[in-house]
ROSE-4610 file (N, C-alpha, C; in Angstrom, 1 decimal, always signed):
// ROSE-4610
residu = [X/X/X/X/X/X/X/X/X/X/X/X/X/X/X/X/X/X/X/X/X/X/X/X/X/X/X/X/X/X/X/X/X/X/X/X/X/X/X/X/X/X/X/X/X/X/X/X/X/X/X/X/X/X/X/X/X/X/X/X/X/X/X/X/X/X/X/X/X/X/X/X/X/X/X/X/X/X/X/X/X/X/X/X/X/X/X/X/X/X/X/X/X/X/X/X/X/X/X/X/X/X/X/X/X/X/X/X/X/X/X/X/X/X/X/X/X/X/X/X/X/X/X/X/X/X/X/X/X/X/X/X/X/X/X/X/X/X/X/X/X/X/X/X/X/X/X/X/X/X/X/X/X/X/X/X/X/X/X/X/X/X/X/X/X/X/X/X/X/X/X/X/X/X/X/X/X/X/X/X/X/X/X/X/X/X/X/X/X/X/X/X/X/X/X]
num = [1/1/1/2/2/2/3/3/3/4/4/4/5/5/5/6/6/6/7/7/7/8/8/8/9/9/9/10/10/10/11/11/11/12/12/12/13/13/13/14/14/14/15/15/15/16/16/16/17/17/17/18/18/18/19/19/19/20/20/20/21/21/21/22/22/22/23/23/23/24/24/24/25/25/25/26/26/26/27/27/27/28/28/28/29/29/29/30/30/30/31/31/31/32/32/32/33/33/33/34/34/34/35/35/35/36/36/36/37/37/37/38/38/38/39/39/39/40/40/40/41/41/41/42/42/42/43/43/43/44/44/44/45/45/45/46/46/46/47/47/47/48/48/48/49/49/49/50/50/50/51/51/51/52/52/52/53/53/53/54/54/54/55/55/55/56/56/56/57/57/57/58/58/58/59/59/59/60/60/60/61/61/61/62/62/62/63/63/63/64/64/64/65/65/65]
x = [+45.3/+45.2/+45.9/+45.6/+46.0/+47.0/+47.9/+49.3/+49.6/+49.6/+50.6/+51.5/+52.4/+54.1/+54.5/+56.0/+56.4/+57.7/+58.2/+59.3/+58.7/+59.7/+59.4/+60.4/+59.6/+60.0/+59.9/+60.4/+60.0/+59.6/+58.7/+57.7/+58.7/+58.6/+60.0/+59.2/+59.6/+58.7/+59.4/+60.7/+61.0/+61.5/+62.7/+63.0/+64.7/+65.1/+67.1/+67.1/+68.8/+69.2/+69.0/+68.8/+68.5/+66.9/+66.2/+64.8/+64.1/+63.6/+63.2/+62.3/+62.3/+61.3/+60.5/+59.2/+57.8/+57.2/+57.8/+56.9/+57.4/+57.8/+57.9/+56.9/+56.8/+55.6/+56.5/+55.7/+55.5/+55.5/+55.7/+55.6/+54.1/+53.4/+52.1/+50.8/+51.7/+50.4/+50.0/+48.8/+48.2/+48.6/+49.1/+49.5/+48.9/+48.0/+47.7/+48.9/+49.1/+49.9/+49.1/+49.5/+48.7/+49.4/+50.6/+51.5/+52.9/+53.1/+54.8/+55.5/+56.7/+57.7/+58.2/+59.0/+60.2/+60.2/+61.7/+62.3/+62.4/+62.6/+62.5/+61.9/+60.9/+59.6/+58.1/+57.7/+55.8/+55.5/+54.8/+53.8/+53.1/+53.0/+52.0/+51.3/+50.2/+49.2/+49.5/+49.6/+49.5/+48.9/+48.0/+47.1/+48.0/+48.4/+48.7/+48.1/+48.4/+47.3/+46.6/+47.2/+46.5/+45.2/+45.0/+44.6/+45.3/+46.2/+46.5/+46.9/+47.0/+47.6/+48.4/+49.3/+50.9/+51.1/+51.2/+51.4/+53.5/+53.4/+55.2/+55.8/+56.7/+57.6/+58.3/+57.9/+58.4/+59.1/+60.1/+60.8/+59.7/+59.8/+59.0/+59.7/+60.7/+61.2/+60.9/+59.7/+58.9/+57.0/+56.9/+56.0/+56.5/+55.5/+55.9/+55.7/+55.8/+56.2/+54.2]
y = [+10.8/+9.4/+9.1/+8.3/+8.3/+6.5/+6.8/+6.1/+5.7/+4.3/+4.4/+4.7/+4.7/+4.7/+3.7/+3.7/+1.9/+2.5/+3.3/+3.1/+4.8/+4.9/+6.8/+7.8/+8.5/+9.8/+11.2/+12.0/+13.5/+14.1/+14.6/+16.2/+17.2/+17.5/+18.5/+19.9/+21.3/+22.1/+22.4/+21.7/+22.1/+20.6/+20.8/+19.8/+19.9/+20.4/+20.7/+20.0/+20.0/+19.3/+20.4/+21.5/+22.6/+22.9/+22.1/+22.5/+22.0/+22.7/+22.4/+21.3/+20.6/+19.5/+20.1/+19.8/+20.1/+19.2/+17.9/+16.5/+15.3/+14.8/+13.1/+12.3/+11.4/+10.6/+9.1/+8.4/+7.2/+6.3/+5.0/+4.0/+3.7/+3.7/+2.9/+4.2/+5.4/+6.5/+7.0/+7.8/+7.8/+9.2/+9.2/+10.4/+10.5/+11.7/+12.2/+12.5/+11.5/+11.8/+13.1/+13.9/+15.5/+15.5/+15.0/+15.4/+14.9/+13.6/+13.1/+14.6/+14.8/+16.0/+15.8/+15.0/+14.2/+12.6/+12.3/+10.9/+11.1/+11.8/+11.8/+12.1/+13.0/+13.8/+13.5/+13.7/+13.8/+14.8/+15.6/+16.5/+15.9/+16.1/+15.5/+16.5/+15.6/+16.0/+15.1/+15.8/+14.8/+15.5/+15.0/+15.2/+14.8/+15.4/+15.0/+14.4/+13.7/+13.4/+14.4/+15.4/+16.8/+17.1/+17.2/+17.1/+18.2/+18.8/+19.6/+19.3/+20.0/+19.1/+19.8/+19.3/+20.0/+19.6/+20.7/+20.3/+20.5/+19.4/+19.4/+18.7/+18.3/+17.1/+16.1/+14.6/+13.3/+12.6/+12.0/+11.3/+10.1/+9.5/+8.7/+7.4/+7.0/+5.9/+5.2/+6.4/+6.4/+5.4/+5.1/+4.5/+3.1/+1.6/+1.0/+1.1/+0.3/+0.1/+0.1]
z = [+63.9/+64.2/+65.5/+66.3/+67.9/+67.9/+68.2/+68.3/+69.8/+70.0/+71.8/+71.4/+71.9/+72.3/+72.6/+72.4/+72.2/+73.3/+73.2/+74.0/+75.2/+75.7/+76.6/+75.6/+75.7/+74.5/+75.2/+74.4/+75.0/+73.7/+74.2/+73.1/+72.9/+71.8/+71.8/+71.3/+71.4/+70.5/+69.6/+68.7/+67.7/+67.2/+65.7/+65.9/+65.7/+66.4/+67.0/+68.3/+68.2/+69.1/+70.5/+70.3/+71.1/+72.0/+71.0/+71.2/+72.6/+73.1/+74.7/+74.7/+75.9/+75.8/+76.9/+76.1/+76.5/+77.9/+77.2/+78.5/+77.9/+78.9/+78.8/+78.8/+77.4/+77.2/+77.5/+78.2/+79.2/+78.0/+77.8/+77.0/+77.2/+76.3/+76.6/+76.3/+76.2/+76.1/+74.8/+75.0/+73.9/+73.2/+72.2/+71.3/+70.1/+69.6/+68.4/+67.7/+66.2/+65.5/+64.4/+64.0/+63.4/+61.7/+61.8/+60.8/+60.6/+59.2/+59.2/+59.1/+59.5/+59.0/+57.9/+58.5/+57.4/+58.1/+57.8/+58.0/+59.5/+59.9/+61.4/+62.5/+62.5/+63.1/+62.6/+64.0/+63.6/+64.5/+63.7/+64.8/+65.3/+67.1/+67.5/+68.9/+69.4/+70.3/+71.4/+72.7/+73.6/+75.1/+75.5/+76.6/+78.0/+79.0/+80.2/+81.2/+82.2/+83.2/+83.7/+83.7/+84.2/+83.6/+82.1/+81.1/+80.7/+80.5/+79.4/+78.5/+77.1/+75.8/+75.5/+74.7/+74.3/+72.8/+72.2/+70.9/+70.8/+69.5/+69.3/+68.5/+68.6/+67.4/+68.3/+68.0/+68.2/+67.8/+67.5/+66.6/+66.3/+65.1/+64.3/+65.4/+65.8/+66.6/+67.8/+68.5/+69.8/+69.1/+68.2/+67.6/+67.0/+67.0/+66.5/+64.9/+63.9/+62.6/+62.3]
């Protein structure tokens, strides 16, 4: 299901405080939500202006309610 963004986030490829960030998603873009984790993550899908897509984990708080 495809979600804007409410605030700017970063794609993470894991979900630690360690885990590398993939790409910074812009308030306003479009993200395939794939999968809730838990209370705090969703797998997601996100296409670049480039067009490449990056799959990863977002905190659930970069989405509104």
């Amino acid at each position: 299901m495809a979600h804007n963004t409410v605030v700017e986030c970063t794609l993470y490829d894991g979900m630690k405080k360690e885990s590398a960030q993939l790409m910074s998603i812009k308030s306003g873009m479009e993200v395939q939500v794939m999968d809730t984790v838990d209370a705090y993550f969703v797998k997601a899908r996100v296409t670049d202006p480039a067009g490449k897509t990056q799959t990863g984990y977002m905190y659930r708080t970069c989405f509104g309610q």
